[in-house]
Short mmCIF file of the C-alpha atoms (twelve columns), coordinates in Angstrom:
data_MODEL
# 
_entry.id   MODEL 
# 
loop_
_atom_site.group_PDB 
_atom_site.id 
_atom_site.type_symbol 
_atom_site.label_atom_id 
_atom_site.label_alt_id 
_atom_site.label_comp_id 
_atom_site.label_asym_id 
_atom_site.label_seq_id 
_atom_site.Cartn_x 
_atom_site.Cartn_y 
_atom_site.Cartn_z 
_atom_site.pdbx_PDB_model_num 
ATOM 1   C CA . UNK A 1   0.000   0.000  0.000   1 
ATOM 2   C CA . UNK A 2   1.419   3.516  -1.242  1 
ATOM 3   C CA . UNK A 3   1.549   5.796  1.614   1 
ATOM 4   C CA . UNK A 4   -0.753  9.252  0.581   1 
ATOM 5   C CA . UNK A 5   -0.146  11.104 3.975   1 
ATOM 6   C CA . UNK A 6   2.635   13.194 2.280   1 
ATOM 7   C CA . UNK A 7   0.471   13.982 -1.010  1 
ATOM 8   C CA . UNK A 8   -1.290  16.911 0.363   1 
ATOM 9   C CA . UNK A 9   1.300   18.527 1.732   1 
ATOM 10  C CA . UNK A 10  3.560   18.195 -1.365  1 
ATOM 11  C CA . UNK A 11  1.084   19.609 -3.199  1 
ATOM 12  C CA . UNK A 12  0.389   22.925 -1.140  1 
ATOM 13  C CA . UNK A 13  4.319   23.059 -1.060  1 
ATOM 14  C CA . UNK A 14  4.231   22.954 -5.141  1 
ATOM 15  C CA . UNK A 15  1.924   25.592 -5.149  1 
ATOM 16  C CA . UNK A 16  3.531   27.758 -2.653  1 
ATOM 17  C CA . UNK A 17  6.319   27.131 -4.920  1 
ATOM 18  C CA . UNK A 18  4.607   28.084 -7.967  1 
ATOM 19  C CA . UNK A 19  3.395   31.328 -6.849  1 
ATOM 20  C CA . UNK A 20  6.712   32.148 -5.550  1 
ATOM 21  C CA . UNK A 21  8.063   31.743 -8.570  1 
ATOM 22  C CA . UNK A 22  5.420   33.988 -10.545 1 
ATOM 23  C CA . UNK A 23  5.934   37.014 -8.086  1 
ATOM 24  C CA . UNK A 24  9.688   36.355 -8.810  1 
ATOM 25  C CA . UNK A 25  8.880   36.699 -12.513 1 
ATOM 26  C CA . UNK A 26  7.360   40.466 -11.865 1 
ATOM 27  C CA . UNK A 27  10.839  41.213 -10.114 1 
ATOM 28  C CA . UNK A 28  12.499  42.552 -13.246 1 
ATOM 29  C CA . UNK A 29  9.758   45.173 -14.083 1 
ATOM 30  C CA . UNK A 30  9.574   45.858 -10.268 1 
ATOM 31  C CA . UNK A 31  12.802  47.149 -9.843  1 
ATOM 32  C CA . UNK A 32  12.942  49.267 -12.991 1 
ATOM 33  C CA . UNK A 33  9.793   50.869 -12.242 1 
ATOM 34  C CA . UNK A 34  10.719  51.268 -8.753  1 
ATOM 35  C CA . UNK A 35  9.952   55.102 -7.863  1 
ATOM 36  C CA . UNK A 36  11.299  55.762 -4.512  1 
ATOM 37  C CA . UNK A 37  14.614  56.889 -3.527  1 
ATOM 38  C CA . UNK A 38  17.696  55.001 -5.287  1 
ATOM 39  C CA . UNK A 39  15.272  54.448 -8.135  1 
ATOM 40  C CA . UNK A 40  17.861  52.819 -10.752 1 
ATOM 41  C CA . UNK A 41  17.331  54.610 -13.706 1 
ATOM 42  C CA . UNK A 42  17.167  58.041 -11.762 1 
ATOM 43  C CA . UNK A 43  18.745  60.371 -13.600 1 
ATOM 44  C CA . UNK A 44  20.381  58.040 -15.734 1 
ATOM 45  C CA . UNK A 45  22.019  58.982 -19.133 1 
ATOM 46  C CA . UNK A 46  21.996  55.863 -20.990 1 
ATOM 47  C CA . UNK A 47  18.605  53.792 -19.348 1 
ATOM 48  C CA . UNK A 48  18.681  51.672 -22.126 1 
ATOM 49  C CA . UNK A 49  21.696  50.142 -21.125 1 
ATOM 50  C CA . UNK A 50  21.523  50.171 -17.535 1 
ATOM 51  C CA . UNK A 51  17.923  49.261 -17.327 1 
ATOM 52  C CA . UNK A 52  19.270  45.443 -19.619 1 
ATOM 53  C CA . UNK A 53  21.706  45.293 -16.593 1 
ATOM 54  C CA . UNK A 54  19.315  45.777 -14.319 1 
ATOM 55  C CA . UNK A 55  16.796  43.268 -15.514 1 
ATOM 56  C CA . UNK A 56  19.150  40.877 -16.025 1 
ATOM 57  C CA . UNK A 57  20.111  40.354 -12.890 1 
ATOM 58  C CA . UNK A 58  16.526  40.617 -11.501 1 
ATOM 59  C CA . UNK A 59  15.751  37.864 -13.781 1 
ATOM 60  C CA . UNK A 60  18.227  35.629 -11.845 1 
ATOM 61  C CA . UNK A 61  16.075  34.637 -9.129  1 
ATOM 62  C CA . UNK A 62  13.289  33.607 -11.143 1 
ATOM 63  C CA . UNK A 63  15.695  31.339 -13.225 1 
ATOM 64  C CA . UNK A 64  17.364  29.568 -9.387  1 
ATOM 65  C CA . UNK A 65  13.696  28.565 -8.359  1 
ATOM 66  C CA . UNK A 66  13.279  26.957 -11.836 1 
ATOM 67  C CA . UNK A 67  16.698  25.224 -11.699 1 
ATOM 68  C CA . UNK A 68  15.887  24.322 -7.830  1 
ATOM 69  C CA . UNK A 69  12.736  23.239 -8.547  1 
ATOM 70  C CA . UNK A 70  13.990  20.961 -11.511 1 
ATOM 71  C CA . UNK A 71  10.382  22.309 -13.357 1 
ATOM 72  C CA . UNK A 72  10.377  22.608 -16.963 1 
ATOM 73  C CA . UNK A 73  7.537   23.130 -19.427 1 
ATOM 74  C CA . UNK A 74  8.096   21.698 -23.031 1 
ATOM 75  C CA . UNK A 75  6.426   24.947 -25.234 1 
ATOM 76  C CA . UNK A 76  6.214   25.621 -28.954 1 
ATOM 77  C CA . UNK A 77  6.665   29.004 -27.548 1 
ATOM 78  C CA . UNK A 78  9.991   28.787 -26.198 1 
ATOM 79  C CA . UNK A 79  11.282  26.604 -29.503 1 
ATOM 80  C CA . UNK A 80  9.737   29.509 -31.407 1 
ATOM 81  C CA . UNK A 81  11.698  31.997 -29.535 1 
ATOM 82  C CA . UNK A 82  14.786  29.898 -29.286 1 
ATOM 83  C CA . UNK A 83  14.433  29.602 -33.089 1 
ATOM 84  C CA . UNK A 84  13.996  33.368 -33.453 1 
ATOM 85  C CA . UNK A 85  17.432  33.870 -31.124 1 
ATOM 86  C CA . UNK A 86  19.199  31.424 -32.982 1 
ATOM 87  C CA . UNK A 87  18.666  33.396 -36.607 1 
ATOM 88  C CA . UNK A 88  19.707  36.200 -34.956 1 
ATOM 89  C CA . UNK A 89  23.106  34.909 -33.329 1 
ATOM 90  C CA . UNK A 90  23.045  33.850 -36.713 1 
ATOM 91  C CA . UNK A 91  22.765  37.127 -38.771 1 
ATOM 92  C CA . UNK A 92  25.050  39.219 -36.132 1 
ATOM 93  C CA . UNK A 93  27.926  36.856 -36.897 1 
ATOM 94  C CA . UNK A 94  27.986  36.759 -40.641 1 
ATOM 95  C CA . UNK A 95  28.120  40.968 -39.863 1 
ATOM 96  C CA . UNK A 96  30.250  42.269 -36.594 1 
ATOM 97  C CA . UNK A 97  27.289  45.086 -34.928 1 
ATOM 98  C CA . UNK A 98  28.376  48.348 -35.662 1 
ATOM 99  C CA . UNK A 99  27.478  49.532 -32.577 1 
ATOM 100 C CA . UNK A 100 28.835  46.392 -30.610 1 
ATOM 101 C CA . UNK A 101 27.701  47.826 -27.226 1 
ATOM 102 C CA . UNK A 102 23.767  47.653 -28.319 1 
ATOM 103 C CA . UNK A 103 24.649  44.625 -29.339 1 
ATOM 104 C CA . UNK A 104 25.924  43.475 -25.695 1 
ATOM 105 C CA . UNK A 105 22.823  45.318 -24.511 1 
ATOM 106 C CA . UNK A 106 20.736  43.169 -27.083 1 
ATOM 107 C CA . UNK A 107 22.576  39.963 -26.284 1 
ATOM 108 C CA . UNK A 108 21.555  40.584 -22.404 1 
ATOM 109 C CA . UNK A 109 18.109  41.278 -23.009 1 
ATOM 110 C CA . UNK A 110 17.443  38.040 -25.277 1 
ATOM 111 C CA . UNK A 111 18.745  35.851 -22.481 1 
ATOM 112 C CA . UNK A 112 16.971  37.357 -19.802 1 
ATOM 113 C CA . UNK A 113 14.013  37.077 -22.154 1 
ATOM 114 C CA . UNK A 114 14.534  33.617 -22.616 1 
ATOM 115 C CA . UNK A 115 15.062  32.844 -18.448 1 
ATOM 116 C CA . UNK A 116 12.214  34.498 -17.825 1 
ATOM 117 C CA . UNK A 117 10.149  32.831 -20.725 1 
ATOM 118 C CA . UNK A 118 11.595  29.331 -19.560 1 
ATOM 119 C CA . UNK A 119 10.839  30.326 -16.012 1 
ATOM 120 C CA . UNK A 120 6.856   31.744 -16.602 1 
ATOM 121 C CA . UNK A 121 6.051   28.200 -18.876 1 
ATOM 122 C CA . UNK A 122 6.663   26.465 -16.008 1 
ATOM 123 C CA . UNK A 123 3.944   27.894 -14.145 1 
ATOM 124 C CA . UNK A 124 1.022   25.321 -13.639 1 
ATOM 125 C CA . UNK A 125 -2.594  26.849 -13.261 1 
ATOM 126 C CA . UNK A 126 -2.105  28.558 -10.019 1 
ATOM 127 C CA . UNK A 127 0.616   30.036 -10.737 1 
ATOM 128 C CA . UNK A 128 -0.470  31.662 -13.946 1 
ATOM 129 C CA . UNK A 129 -3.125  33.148 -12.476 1 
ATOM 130 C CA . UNK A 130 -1.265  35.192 -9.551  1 
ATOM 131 C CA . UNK A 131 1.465   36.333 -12.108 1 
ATOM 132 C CA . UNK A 132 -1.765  37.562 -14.486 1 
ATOM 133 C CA . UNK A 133 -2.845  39.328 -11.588 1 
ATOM 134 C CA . UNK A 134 0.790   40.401 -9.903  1 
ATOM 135 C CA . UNK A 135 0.831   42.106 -14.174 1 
ATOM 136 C CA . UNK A 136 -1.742  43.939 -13.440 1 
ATOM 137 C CA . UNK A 137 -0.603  45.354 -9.971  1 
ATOM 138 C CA . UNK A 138 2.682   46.466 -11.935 1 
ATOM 139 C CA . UNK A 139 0.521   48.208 -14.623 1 
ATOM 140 C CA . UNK A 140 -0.970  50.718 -11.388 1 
ATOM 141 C CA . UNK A 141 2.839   50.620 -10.136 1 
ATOM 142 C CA . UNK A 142 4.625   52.344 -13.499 1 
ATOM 143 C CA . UNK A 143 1.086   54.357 -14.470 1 
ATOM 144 C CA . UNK A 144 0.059   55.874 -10.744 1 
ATOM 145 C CA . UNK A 145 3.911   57.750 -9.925  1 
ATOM 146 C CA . UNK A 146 3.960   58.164 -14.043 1 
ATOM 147 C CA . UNK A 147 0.649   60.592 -13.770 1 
ATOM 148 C CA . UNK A 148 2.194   62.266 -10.682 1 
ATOM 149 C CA . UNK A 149 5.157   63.163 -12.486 1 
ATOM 150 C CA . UNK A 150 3.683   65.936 -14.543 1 
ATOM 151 C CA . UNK A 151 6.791   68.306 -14.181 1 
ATOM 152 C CA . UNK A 152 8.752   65.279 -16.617 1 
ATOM 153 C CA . UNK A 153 5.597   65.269 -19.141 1 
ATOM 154 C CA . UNK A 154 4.465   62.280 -17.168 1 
ATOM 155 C CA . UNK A 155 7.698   60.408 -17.515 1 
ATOM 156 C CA . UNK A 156 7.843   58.131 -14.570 1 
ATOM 157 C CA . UNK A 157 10.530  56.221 -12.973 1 
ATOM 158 C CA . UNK A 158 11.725  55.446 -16.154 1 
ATOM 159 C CA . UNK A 159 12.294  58.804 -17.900 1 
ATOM 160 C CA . UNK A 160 10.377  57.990 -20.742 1 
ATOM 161 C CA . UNK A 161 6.673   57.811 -21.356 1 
ATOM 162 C CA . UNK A 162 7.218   55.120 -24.245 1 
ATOM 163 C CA . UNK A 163 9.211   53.157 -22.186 1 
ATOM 164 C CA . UNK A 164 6.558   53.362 -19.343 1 
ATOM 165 C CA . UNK A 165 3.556   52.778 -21.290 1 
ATOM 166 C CA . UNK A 166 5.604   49.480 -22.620 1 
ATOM 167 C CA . UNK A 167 6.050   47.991 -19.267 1 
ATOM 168 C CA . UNK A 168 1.896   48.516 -18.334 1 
ATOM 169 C CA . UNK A 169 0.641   47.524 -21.784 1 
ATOM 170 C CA . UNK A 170 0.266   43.752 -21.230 1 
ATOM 171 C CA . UNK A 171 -1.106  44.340 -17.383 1 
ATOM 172 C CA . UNK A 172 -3.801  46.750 -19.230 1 
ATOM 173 C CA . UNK A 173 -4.330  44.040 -21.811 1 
ATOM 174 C CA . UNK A 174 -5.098  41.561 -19.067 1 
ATOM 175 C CA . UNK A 175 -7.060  44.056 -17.275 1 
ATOM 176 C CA . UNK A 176 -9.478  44.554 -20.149 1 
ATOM 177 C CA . UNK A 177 -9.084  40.694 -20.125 1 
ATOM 178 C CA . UNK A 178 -10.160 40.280 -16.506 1 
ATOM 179 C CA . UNK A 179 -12.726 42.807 -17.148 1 
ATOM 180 C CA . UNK A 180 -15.394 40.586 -19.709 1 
ATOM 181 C CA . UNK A 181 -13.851 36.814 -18.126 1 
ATOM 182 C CA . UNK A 182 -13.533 37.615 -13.689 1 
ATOM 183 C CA . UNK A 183 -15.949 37.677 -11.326 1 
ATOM 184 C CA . UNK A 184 -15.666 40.060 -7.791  1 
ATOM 185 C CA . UNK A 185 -13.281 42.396 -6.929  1 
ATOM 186 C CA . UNK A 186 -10.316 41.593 -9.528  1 
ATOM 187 C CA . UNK A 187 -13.135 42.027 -12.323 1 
ATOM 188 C CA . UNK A 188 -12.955 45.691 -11.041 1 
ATOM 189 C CA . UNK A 189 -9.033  45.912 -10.802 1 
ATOM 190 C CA . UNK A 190 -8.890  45.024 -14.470 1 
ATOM 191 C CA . UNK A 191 -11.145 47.111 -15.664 1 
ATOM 192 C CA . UNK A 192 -9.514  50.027 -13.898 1 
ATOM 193 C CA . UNK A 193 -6.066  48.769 -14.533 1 
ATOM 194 C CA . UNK A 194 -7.614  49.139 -18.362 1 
ATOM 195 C CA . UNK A 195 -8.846  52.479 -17.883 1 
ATOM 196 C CA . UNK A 196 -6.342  54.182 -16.308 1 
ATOM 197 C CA . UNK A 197 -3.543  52.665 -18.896 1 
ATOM 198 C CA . UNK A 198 -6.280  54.626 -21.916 1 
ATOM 199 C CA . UNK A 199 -6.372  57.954 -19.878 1 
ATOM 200 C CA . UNK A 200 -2.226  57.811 -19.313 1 
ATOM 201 C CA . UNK A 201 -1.996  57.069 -23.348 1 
ATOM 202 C CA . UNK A 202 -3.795  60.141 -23.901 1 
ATOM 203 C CA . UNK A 203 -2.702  62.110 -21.613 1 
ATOM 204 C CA . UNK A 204 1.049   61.759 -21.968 1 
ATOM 205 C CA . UNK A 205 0.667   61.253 -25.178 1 
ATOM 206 C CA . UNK A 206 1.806   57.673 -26.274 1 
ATOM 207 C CA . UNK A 207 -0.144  56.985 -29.695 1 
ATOM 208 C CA . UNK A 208 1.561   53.669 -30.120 1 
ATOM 209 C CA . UNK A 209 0.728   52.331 -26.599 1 
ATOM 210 C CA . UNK A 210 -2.914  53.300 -27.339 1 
ATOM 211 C CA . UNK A 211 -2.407  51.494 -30.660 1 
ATOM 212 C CA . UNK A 212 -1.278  48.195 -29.159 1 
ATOM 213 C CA . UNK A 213 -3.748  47.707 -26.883 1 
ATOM 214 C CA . UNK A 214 -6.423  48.639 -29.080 1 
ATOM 215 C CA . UNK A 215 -4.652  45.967 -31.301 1 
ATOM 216 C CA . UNK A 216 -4.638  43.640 -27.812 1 
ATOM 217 C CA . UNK A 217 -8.499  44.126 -27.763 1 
ATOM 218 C CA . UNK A 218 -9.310  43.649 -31.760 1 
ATOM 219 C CA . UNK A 219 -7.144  40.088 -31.033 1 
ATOM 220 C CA . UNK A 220 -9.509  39.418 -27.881 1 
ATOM 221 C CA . UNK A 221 -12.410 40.011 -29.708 1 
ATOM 222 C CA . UNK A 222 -11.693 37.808 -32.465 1 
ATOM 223 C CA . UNK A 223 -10.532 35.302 -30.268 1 
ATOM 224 C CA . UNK A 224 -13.652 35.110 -28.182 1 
ATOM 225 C CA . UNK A 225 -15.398 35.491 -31.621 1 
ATOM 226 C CA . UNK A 226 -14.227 32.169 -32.984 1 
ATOM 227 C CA . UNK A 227 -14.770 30.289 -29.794 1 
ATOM 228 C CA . UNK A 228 -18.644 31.232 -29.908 1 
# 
């Protein structure tokens, strides 16, 4: 006879696990947006290339719970990316980068892309679901200090109102999301999370934030359209 008494507890430890791991995914965005004192792009002439030092290193932690774990998630979407890398490696060695620091920069994003992509298709169910809504609390994170910050244009933490309507566009995207598929109080954070991310596009103005989550929405639609 198999002995069950452990099963329960493995599996709240799995899940505790899992979640851990999806707030640990959030980390990178976290610390960039961070608004506080000793905000890391403060100031900073070149946030481009400090921010892909940044979130490579934030991206770290995500990847040592995968690795302790031992959790991996076979995905068409990380051959597809791995595919997409590989053509690029590719194409940068046939011609040296002209500018070979952005290409450092790039070569540090794509990995910490990949971690974190390796790291989030992991995720079972659970999981998923608090690092959809963990998104959506960094959407109000970047947006809320972003529309306080009127003497920058409504720059933010970042410096940049592109670069901080990137970082909230797929929270907003879930939000509207959340908004037509969740029941109770998260219904309501998506829906605002949604609403506030279309008045800071307007606002600040950032045409081709507005443009990709309209574009977001249009996909939804469809989407929901052919599963009718």
């Amino acid at each position: 006879m198999h002995d069950t008494t452990q099963r329960p507890t493995s599996r709240l430890m799995g899940i505790g696990l899992d979640r851990a791991q999806a707030a640990l995914l959030l980390l990178p965005a976290l610390v960039l947006i961070w608004p506080g004192a000793k905000a890391p792009l403060a100031d900073d002439l070149y946030p481009a290339l400090t921010g892909a030092g940044f979130t490579t290193l934030a991206a770290l932690p995500a990847l040592a719970m995968l690795l302790m774990r031992r959790a991996w998630a076979h995905s068409t979407w990380i051959a597809a990316f791995a595919a997409f890398a590989a053509l690029g490696l590719v194409a940068s060695s046939l011609h040296a980068p002209t500018d070979t620091l952005a290409g450092a920069r790039a070569e540090l994003v794509l990995g910490s892309a990949f971690a974190m992509l390796v790291a989030g298709s992991s995720l079972g169910v659970d999981g998923l679901r608090w690092l959809a809504r963990g998104t959506l609390l960094v959407t109000f994170a970047a947006l809320v200090p972003a529309l306080s910050d009127g003497e920058h244009n409504f720059a933010g933490a970042l410096g940049n109102t592109g670069s901080t309507s990137e970082v909230a566009l797929v929270g907003a995207a879930l939000g509207a999301w959340f908004a037509v598929s969740e029941r109770g109080v998260w219904k309501w954070i998506g829906l605002a999370a949604a609403a506030l991310y279309a008045f800071y596009t307007g606002l600040a103005p950032v045409l081709s934030g507005a443009v990709a989550l309209a574009a977001a929405l249009l996909f939804a639609v469809a989407f929901l359209a052919l599963l009718a």
